[in-house]
C-alpha positions as CSV (number, residue, x, y, z in Angstrom):
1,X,-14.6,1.6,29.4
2,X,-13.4,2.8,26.2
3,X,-15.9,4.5,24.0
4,X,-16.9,2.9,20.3
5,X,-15.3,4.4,17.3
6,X,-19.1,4.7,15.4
7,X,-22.4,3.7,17.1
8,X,-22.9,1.3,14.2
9,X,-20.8,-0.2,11.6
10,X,-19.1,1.2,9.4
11,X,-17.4,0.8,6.1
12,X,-13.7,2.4,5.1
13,X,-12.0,2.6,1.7
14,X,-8.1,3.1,1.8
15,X,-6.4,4.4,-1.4
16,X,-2.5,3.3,-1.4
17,X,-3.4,0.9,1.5
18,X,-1.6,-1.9,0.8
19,X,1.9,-0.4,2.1
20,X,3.2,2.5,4.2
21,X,1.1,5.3,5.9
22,X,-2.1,3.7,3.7
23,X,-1.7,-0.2,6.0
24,X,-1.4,1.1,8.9
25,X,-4.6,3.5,8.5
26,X,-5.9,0.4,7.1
27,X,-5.0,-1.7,10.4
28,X,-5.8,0.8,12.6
29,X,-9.9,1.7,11.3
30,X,-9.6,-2.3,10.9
31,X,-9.1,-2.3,14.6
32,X,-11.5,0.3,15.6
33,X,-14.0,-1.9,14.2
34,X,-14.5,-0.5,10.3
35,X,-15.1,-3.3,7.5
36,X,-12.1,-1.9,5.5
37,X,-11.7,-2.0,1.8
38,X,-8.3,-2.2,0.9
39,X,-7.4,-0.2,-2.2
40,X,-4.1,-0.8,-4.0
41,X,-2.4,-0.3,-7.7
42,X,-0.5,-3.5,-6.6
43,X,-2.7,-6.4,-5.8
44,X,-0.4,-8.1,-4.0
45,X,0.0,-5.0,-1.5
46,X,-3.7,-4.9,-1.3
47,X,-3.8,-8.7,-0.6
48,X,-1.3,-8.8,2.2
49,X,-2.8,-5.7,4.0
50,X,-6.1,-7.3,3.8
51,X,-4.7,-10.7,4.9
52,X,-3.2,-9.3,8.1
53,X,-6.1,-7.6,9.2
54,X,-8.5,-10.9,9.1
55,X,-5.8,-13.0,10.7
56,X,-5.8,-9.9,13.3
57,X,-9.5,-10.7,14.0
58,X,-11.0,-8.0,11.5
59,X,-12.5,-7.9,8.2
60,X,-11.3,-6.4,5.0
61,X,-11.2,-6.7,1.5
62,X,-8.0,-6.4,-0.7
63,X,-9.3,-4.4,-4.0
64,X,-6.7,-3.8,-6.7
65,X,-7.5,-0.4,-8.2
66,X,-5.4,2.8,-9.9
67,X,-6.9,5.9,-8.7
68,X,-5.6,7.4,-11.8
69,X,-8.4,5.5,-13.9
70,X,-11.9,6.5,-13.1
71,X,-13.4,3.3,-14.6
72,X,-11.3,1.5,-11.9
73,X,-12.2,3.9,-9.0
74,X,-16.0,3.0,-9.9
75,X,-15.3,-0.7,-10.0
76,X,-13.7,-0.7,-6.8
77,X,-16.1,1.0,-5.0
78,X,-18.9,-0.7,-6.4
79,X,-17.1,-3.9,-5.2
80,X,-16.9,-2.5,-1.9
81,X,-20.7,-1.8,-1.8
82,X,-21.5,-5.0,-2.5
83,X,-19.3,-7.2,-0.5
84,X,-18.7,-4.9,2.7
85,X,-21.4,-2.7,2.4
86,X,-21.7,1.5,1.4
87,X,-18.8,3.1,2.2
88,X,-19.0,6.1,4.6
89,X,-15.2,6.6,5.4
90,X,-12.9,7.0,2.6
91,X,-9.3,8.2,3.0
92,X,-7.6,8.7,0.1
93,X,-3.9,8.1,0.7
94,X,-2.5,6.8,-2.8
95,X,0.1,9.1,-4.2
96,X,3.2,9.5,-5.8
97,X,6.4,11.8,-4.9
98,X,8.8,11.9,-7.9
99,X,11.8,14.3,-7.7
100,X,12.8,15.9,-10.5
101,X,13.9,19.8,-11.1
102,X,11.5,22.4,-12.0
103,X,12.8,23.1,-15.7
104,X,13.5,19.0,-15.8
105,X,9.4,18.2,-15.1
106,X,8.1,17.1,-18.8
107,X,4.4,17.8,-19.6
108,X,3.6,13.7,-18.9
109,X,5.2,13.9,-15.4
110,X,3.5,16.7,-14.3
111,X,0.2,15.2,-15.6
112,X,0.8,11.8,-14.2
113,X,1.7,13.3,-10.8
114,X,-1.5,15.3,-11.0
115,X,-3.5,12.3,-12.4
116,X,-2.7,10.0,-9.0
117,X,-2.3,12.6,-6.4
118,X,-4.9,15.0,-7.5
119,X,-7.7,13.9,-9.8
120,X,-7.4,10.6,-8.2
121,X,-8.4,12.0,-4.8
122,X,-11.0,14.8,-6.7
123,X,-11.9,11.2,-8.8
124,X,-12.3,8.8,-5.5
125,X,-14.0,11.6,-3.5
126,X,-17.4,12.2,-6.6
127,X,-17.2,8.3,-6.5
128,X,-18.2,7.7,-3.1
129,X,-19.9,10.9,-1.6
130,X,-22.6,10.1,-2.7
131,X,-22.7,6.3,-0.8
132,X,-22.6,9.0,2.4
133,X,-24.9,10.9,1.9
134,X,-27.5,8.0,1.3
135,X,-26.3,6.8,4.9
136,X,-26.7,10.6,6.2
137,X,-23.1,10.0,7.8
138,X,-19.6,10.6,5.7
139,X,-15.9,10.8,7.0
140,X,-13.0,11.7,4.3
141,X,-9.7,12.2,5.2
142,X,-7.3,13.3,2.1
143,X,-3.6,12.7,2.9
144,X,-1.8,15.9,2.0
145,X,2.3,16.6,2.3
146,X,4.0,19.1,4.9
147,X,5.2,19.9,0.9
148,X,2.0,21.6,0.3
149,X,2.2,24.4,3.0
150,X,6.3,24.9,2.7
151,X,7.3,23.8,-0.8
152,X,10.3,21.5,-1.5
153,X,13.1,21.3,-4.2
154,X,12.8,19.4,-6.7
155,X,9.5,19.2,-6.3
156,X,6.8,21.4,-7.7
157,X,4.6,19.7,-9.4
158,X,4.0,17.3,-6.1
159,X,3.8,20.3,-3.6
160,X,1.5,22.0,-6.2
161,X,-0.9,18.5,-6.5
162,X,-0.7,17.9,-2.4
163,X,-1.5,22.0,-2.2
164,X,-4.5,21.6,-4.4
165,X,-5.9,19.0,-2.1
166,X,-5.6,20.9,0.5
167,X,-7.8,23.1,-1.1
168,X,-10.3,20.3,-2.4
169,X,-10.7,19.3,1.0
170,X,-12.3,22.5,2.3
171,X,-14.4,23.3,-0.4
172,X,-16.3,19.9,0.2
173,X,-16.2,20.2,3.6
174,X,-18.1,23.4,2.9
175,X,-20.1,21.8,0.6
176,X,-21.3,18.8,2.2
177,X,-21.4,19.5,6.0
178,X,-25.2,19.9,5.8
179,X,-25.0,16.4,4.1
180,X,-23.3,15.2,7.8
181,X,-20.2,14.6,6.2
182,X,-16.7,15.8,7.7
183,X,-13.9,16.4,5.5
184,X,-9.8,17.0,6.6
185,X,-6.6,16.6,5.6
186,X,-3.6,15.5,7.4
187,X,-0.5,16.2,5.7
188,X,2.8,14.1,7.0
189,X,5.7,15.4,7.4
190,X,9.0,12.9,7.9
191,X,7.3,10.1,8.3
192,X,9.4,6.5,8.3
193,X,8.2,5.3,4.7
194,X,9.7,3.3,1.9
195,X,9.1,6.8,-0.2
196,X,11.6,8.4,2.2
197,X,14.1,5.9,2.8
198,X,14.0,5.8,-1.2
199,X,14.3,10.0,-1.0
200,X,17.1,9.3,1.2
201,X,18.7,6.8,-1.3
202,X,18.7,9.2,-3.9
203,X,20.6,12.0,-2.2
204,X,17.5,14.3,-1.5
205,X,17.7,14.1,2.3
206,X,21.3,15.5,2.7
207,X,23.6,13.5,4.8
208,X,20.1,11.2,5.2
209,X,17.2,10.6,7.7
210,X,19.4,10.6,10.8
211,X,20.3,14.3,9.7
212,X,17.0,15.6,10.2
213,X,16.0,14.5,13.7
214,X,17.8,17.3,15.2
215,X,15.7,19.5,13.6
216,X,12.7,18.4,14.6
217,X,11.3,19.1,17.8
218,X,10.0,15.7,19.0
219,X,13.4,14.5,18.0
220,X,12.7,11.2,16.2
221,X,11.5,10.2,12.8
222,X,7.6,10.0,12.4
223,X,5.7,6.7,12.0
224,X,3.1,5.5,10.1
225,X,1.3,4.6,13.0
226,X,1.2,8.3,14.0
227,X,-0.8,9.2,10.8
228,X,-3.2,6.2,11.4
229,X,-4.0,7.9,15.2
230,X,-4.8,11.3,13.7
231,X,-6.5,9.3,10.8
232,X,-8.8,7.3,13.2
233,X,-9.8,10.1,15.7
234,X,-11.1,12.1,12.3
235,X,-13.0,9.1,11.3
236,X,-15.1,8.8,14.3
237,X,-18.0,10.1,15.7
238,X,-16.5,12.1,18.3
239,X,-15.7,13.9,15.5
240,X,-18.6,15.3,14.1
241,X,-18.2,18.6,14.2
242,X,-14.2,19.0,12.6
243,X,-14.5,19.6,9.0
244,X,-12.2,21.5,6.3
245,X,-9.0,21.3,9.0
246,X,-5.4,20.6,8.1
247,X,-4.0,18.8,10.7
248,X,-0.1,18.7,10.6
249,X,1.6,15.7,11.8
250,X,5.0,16.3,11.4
251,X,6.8,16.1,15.1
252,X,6.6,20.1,15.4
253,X,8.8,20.3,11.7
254,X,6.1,22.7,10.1
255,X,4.1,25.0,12.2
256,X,1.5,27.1,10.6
């Protein structure tokens, strides 16, 4: 018999869930029995995500929302209160991964990069918390980058933001544990995406993608579904006492 994700409903918010890594943790909590909100910049994203969830038999909500605008962040989760229910599992997944050379990054890139992938999750994370800990249950799971633990080039300011979450994550996992809220990060690592085909696109994968599997020790490219698996075992129950972890999934590419 296989063992419930939650021993009583439960309602998810997705960041960036309308494409990539961010539908198929939307799917998968969808399928583990989670009302899911489906947060998305692009409403039509959202929409689709959402759409293919309820024809799969589960029940979701397509929210169009840019994590880089508090007022929107508020509006969107109020939304979700009111239509799904409080939200007591939030993964913040929306981010952006612009490559552009140290002495080439203007002030307005940096910020914006730090707007999305770092306030956005800091933004996103004040918004909600406190939903959980009127439910006396919380599970947040920031999406972090294999960037943050081994830099990349051409990218600083995105390591940096993806670093910083890392960072974010523990302290309110410190924070709020007595609250009986868990807090992670999982940061990817090669992971099949439109953001890396488009990396690949633009020369910053060498030769390509089909370069890099011999380097990694599993020996294929990483899917989105393999983020959604770590995604959902950190969500449940069973997982009650894992908080302030990194968890790598990145095919053995980045060991720490």
């Amino acid at each position: 018999m296989t063992t419930p994700a939650w021993s009583q409903p439960r309602v998810a918010i997705v960041t960036g869930g309308g494409s990539g890594i961010g539908a198929s943790i939307s799917r998968r909590l969808a399928a583990d029995g989670a009302a899911v909100a489906v947060f998305d910049r692009i409403g039509e994203s959202a929409t689709a995500t959402a759409a293919a969830i309820e024809a799969a038999g589960g029940h979701a909500l397509a929210v169009t929302c840019d994590v880089a605008d508090r007022t929107s962040i508020a509006a969107g989760v109020q939304k979700t209160a009111d239509m799904l229910g409080p939200p007591t599992i939030l993964v913040n997944n929306a981010g952006i991964a612009p490559f552009e050379r140290f002495l080439e990054i203007s002030p307005e890139s940096f910020e914006r990069v730090m707007a999305v992938n770092l306030r956005g999750t800091f933004e996103c994370c004040q918004v909600v918390i406190p939903h959980m800990i009127d439910q006396g249950w919380g599970r947040i799971v920031n999406i972090s980058s294999s960037s943050a633990q081994t830099g990349n080039f051409g990218q600083t300011h995105y390591s940096a933001s993806k670093a910083a979450v890392i960072g974010l994550t523990k302290s309110l996992a410190r924070e709020f544990g007595r609250k009986g809220i868990t807090v992670n990060a999982i940061p990817p690592s090669f992971i099949e995406t439109p953001s890396l085909h488009q990396a690949a696109q633009g020369g910053h994968l060498g030769g390509g993608i089909d370069d890099h599997i011999p380097t990694t020790p599993v020996r294929r490219v990483g899917q989105p579904d393999d983020i959604a698996a770590a995604c959902a075992y950190l969500c449940r129950d069973d997982a009650s006492f894992v908080t302030g972890q990194v968890l790598g999934v990145n095919g053995g590419r980045v060991i720490i």
